[in-house]
N, C-alpha and C positions, 0 to 999 in steps of 0.2 A: 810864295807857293804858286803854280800852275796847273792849271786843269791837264790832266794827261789822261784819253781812251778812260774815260770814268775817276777813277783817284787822283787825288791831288794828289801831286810827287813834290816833293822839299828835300833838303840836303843838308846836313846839320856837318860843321865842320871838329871833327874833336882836336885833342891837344897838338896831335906832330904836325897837325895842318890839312889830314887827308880828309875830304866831304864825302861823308856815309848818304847814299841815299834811301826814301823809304819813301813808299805809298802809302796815302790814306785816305781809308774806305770809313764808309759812315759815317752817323752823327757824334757827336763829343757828347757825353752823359756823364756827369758828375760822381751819378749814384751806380755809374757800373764800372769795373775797369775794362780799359782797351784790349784789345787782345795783340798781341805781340808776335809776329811771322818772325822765322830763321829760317834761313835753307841749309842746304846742306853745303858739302865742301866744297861740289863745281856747282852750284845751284846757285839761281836768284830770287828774290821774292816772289817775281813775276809765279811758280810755280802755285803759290797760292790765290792766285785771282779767283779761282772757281771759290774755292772757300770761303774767301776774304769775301764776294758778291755777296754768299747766303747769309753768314751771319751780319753784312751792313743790312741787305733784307729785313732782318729781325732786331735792327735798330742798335747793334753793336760796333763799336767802331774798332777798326781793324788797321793796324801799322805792318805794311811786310817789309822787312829791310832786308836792302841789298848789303853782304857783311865787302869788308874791303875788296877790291882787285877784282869784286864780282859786279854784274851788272849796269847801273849806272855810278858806280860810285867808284873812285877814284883806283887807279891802280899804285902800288905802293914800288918805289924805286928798291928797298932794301926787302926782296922773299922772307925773311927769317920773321918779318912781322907779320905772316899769316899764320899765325898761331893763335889756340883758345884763349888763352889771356890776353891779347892783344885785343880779339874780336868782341871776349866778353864786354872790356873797357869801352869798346864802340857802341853795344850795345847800351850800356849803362850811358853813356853820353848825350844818347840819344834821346832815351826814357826822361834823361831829367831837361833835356832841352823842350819837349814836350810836354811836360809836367804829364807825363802818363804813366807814373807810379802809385799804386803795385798795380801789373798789368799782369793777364792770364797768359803763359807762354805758348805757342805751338815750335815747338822746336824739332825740324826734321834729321835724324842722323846728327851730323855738327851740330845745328841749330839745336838740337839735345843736350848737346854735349855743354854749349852753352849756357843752356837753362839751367842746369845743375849745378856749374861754377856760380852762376848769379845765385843762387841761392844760399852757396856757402858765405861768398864776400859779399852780398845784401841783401838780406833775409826781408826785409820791408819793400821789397819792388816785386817779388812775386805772389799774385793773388789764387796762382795755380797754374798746372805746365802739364800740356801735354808733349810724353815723345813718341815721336815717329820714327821706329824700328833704329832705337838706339837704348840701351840700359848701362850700366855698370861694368859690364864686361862685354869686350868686343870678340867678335871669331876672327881668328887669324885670317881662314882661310878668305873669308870676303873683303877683308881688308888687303891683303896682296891683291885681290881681284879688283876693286878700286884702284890701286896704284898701278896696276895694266894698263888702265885707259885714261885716267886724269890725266891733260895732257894731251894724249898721244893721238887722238880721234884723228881719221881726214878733216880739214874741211872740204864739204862737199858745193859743188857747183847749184846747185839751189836747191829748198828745201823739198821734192822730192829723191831728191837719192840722200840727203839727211837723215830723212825718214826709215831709208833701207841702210843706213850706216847702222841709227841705232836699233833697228830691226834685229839685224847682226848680231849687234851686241850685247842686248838685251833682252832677245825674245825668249829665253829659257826663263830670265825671272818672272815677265808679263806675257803669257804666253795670250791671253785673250785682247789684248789692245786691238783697236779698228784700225783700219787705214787714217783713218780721221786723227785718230788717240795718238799715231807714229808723228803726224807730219805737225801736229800740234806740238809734240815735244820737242820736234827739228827745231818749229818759230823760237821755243825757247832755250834749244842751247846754243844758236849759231842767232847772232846779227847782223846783218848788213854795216858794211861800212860805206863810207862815200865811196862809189863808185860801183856800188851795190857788191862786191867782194862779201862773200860771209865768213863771217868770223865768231869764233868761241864767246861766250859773255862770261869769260870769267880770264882772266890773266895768267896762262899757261904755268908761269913761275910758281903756281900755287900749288903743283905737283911737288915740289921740293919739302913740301910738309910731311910727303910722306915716304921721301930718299933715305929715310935709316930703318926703314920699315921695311925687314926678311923674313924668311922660316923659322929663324930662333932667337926675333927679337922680342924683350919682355914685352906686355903690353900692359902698362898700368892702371887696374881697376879703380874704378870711381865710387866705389860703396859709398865714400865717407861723403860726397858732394850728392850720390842721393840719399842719403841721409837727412843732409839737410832741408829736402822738401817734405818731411815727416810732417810738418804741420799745416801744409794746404791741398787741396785735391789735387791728384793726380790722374793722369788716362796714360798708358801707355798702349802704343798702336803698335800691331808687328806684322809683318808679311808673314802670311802662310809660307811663301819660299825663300824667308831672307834668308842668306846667311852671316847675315851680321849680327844682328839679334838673333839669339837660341831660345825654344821653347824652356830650358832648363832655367836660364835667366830670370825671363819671366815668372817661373817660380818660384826663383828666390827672390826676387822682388816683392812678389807679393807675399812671403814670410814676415820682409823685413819691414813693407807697409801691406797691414791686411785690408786698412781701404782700399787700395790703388785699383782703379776702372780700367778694363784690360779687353782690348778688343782685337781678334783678327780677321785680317782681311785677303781674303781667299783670290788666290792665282796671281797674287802681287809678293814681288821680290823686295831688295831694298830698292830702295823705300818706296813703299805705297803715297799714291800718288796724290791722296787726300779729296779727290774731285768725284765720286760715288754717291748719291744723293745716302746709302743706308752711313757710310763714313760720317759727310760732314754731317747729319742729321744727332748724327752720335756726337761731333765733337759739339754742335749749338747745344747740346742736352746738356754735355759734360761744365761750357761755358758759361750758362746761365745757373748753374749752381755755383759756379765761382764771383760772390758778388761783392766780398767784402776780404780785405785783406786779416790776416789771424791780429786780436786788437780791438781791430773795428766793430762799430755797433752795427 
């Protein structure tokens, strides 16, 4: 391990060879499980550093993984392996190179989508999952809107006109971000290469995940993988303006778990951003009731 801007960053190699990275915040605590970052499809963990600080604060220890082709962790020669099952198996590789099973998920969008697979194929690694503005059923419409830009962004000559890139193209979901909030999000979707060039932090090819994605393609609901989180707490987080998660969702969600903790968060699109002191205030409340896997005493 090494010290990296606060978390140790490690890199856990799984089976075809490629080195998954994750940061890790706070102390290791026997008696609590870890809590477990995804991002999303162009996202990297780094998104969660605001959150990740508050709950190490409160003495939780916090893993954010970068999934493949994103961030520090390795890019993958053959696109077709950025897919759920692929990512999920990384995940799990992870957790058990760690010995940080069951661990509480934050799963953003993908990183949701995640959470729920792990739940069906390993019901004993999840201590509880929140997602962020992703359910059972996706909207078409924001999903062609995601495959618009995955990809396709300029890069920009440094990170103020970053900032005004994704201004552009984001400002209908977030219409209240600061100038501060914009050029924050630039540092994390563009990196510097040598030579100072910025570049995407995520492997362009990763767009290809969603090349068979049209107007009238099915899109296969996920009942039966949330289903399987029936038996540990859940939060589900949605933007007031997603439109990827539907308010309708969310209701049947909570039919189908009448626990499930459900919070929205006002003037944010997909996906809220998680860094809001009343959010992460919510999700530390939501995590420290997740302290024992279903089993456990």
């Amino acid at each position: 391990m090494t010290q990296i801007d606060g978390p140790e960053s490690l890199f856990v190699t799984v089976a075809d060879g490629i080195r998954i990275h994750a940061a890790l915040y706070g102390p290791r605590d026997p008696e609590q499980p870890p809590v477990v970052c995804l991002p999303g499809l162009a996202r990297t963990g780094s998104d969660f550093s605001a959150l990740a600080a508050t709950l190490a604060a409160r003495g939780r220890r916090v893993i954010a993984i970068d999934s493949r082709g994103r961030g520090r962790s390795d890019r993958d020669a053959d696109p077709g392996h950025y897919n759920p099952t692929v990512e999920m198996l990384d995940v799990l590789a992870v957790l058990t190179a760690l010995a940080a099973e069951p661990a509480v998920i934050v799963g953003t969008s993908r990183g949701g989508i995640l959470a729920m697979l792990m739940a069906a194929a390993r019901p004993s690694a999840i201590a509880g999952a929140v997602l962020n503005d992703i359910g059972p059923v996706i909207e078409r419409d924001g999903l062609l809107r995601i495959k618009g830009y995955v990809g396709k962004l300029p890069a920009p000559k440094d990170h103020d006109a970053g900032a005004a890139i994704l201004r552009g193209a984001f400002g209908a979901h977030f219409p209240r971000l600061s100038d501060a909030d914009w050029h924050a999000w630039s540092q994390r979707n563009w990196v510097a290469e040598d030579g100072g060039r910025l570049v995407a932090a995520y492997d362009p090819a990763i767009a290809q995940t969603l090349a068979a994605v049209g107007p009238d393609t099915p899109l296969l609901p996920l009942w039966d993988q949330f289903g399987a989180l029936a038996t540990v707490p859940v939060m589900i987080i949605r933007g007031a303006l997603s439109d990827i998660l539907s308010a309708q969702t969310v209701s049947a969600m909570k039919v189908v778990k009448p626990d499930l903790e459900i919070l929205e968060v006002a003037d944010q699109g997909h996906a809220p951003l998680l860094n809001d002191a009343e959010t992460m205030n919510a999700i530390a409340g939501f995590v420290a009731r997740c302290r024992h896997a279903p089993g456990r005493a």
